[in-house]
N, C-alpha and C positions, 0 to 999 in steps of 0.2 A: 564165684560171685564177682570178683575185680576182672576177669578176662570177658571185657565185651566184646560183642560182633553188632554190625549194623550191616546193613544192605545197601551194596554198592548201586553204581551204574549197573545195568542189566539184571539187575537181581543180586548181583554177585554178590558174597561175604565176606567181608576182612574184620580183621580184629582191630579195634581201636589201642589195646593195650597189651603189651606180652602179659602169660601168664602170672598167675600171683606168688610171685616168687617173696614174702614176708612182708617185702616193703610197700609194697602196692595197695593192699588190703590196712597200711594204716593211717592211712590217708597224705601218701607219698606222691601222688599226682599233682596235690595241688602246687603251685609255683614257689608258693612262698616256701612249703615246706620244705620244696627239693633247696632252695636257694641257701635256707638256714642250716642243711644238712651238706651240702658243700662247702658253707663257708666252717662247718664245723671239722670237716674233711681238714681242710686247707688250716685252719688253728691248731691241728691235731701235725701238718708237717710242718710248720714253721716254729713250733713249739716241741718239735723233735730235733730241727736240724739247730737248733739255741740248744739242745742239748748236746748233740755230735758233736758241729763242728766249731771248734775253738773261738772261732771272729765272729760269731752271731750271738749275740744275749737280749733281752727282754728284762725291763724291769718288774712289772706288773700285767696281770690280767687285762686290767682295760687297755694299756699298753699293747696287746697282744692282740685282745678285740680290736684298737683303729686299728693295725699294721693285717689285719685277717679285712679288715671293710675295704683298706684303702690296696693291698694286693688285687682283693677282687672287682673292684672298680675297673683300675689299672689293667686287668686280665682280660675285661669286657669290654673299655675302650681303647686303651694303647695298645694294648699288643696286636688287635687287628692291622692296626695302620702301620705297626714297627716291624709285620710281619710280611706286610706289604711291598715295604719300601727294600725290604733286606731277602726279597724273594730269591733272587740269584745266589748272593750269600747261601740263604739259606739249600737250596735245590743244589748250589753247590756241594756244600759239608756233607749232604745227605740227611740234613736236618738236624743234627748236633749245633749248627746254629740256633735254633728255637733254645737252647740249653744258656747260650749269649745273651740272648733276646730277654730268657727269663731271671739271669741273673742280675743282668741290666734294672730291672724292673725292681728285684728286691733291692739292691744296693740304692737303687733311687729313696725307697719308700725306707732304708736306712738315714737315709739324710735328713728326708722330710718326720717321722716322729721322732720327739725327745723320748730318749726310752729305750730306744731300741737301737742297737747296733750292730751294722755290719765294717769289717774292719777295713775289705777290699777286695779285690779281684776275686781272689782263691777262696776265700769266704764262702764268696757269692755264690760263684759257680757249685762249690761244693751243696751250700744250701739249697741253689736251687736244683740241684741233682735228687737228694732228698726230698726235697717237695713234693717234686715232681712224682716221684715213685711213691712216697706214701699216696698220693691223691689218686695215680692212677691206681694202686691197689684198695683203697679203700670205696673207693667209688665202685671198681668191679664187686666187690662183698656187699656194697648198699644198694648195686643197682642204681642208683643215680644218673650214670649214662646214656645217653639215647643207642637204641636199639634196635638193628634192624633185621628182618627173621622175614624168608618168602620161603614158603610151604609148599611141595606139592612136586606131579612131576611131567616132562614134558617128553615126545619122543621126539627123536633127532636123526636125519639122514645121515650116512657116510660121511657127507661134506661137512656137516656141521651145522647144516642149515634146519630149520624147523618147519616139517611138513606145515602146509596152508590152512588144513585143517585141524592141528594141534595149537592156533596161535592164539589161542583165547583160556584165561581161565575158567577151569571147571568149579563149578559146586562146593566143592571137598575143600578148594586148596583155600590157604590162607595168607594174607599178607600182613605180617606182627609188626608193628613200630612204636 
């Protein structure tokens, strides 16, 4: 029942949504609910790494709630542009820059709530290493993440190239997102 198909151009079938893999089916589509469920993600690593590492604390829940609102703000509009600016940096490092970037961001958003504290640098970085890894594992378990799945199969000449008449999908196949 959550895995729809609609009818593409030419008749074709794709799936509007991966399978229903738990979260789907409880009405995890809608926006809001993904939004409330990452920022719960994101409360669940910032409210780990105040426990790990030594220079991050929290006084309070609602404390916890701005510094989880104003992270995720932060996440959705500064780091596009700081990610921008610091591209070389980053494609440099091999992307362990992005690790800079998001330490940057918490130790910011230390200064900005009374409540919460990051102590400095090593803090930072330590915390946002934690974050980062509770968010990407927890998000993989809720499904949260977009997702992208092409079904099916095609044949392929010697060279690599795809007969003229194989270039279209068939019926059968699927393309999940």
């Amino acid at each position: 029942p959550c895995r729809q198909r609609a009818s593409g151009p030419g008749g074709r079938l794709f799936s509007l949504l991966g399978p229903c893999g738990g979260w789907d089916c409880f009405g995890m589509r809608h926006p809001v609910m993904k939004l409330l469920l990452s920022w719960g993600v994101l409360a669940i690593g910032v409210a780990l790494s105040a426990a790990i590492v030594p220079g991050i604390s929290y006084d309070t829940w609602k404390t916890l709630l701005v510094v989880v609102v104003l992270l995720g703000l932060f996440n959705a509009f500064l780091r596009p542009i700081l990610v921008l600016f610091t591209l070389p940096f980053v494609i440099l490092t091999l992307g362990l820059g992005l690790i800079i970037i998001n330490a940057f961001l918490l130790y910011i958003v230390g200064h900005w709530v009374d409540g919460f504290v990051v102590d400095g640098a090593v803090s930072a970085i330590l915390g946002s290493l934690i974050i980062s890894a509770t968010n990407m594992l927890l998000s993989r378990l809720t499904g949260t993440r977009p997702k992208v799945r092409v079904q099916g199969s095609v044949n392929v000449d010697r060279g690599g190239n795809i007969p003229r008449r194989d270039r279209h999908i068939k019926d059968n196949d699927a393309i999940d997102v």
